[in-house]
C-alpha positions, 0 to 999 in steps of 0.5 A: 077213879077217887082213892076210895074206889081203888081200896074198894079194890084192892083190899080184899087181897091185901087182907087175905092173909094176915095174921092175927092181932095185925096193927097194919098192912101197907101195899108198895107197887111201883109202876113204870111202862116196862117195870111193874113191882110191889111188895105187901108187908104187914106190922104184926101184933107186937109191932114188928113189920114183916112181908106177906110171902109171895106165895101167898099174896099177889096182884091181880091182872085187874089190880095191876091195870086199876093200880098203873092207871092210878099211878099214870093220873097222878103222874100227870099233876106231880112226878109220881111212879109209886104208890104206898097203900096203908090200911089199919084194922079199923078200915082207915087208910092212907095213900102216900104218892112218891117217886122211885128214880132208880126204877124210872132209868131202869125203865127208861134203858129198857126202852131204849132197848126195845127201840133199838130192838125195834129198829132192827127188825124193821131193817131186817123186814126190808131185806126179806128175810123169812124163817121157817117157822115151823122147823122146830118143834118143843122137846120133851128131852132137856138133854146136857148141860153145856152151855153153847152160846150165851145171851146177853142180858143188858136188862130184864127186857131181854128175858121177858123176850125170849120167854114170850118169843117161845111161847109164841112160836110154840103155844106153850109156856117152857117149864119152870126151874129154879132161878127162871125157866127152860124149853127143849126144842129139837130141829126136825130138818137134822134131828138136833136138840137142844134148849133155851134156858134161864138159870141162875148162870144167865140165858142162854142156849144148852146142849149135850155136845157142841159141834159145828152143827149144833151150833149152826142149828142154835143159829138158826132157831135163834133166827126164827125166834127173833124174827120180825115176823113172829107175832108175840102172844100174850103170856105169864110165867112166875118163877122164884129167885134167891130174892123172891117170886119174879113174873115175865111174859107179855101183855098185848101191849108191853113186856112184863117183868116184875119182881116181888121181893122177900128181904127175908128169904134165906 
């Protein structure tokens, strides 16, 4: 694909939503095998750059695989993991191909994760452990705000995990809250319940009392959601920040997670 075709593309949504008298609206999407993230900004009549707010702009499942695959060409020829998009009002248009180092370690921690992850499962496989899947079920109920056990988040892999880990075993998205999302879940074997949730405290696993059963039913649901023979369905969820919009989930091949920023949020 040349880079008129790619503006073909992407440049309906780039222009959506621009106010008038605009100079200029420049697109940055960085793309890395675990990361995806991009910012629309837009410099205004009186020259002063502002970003389109996520609410309003984002990129489509089709622009996101034409924009990665563009970026992935590039990459081939010269070290490239982000493109700078400009258009002007009289449809010329620029294409900067740069290189954002942070974003690649970032990239390259996760992937160190998801081997190691990886490695895991397999070993566990060899030990026949199986899960009662269908043990537990989702709760309409988000009972107490104790927080029973913590998971750590190393990196951002780790969310976009656990969010597509619930949505395969229970076919349904949690709901989403401030600073992330949380899914009730009851275990039908004692009548427990409980939830898993993202809050602006972390991820981790919420109850209205902690006691020795409720901590043994926690383990083991987060046994059954971890468990190597869950198969990971294809999910999204999007959810605001402090710092902006922020998408997770699960595309058949890889996790997603990507962040919209607005510097200017309050």
């Amino acid at each position: 694909m040349n880079e008129e075709s790619l503006i073909e593309i992407i440049k309906p949504q780039m222009l959506q939503h621009l106010p008038e008298n605009w100079q200029k609206v420049t697109l940055s999407y960085v793309s890395e095998k675990w990361i995806g993230q991009y910012v629309l900004n837009c410099l205004n009549e009186s020259g002063i750059e502002e970003m389109i707010c996520p609410s309003k702009y984002s990129i489509t499942m089709e622009e996101k695989s034409v924009l990665s695959d563009f970026i992935a060409e590039a990459n081939k020829s010269e070290k490239c993991n982000k493109l700078i998009v400009s258009i002007l009002p009289n449809n010329s248009f620029t294409i900067e191909y740069a290189w954002d180092e942070a974003i690649h370690t970032q990239s390259e921690m996760m992937e160190e994760h998801h081997n190691r992850v990886a490695k895991e499962r397999e070993s566990l496989s060899k030990l026949n452990i199986t899960e009662d899947l269908t043990r537990f079920e989702p709760s309409v109920n988000r009972l107490g705000n104790e927080k029973i056990f913590d998971l750590e988040i190393s990196n951002s892999n780790i969310i976009s995990d656990a969010l597509t880990r619930s949505f395969s075993l229970f076919n349904q998205l949690p709901t989403v809250i401030n600073e992330g999302f949380v899914q009730p879940v009851i275990d039908k074997v004692n009548n427990i319940e409980f939830s898993i949730e993202l809050n602006q405290f972390g991820l981790g696993y919420y109850a209205e009392n902690n006691n020795e059963n409720v901590q043994e039913s926690i383990q083991k649901f987060h046994n059954t959601l971890f468990s190597p023979n869950l198969v990971l369905k294809e999910c999204a969820l999007t959810f605001e920040s402090d710092f902006g919009s922020v998408t997770i989930g699960y595309d058949g091949k890889n996790l997603i997670y990507e962040e919209v920023t607005d510097d200017n949020k309050v």
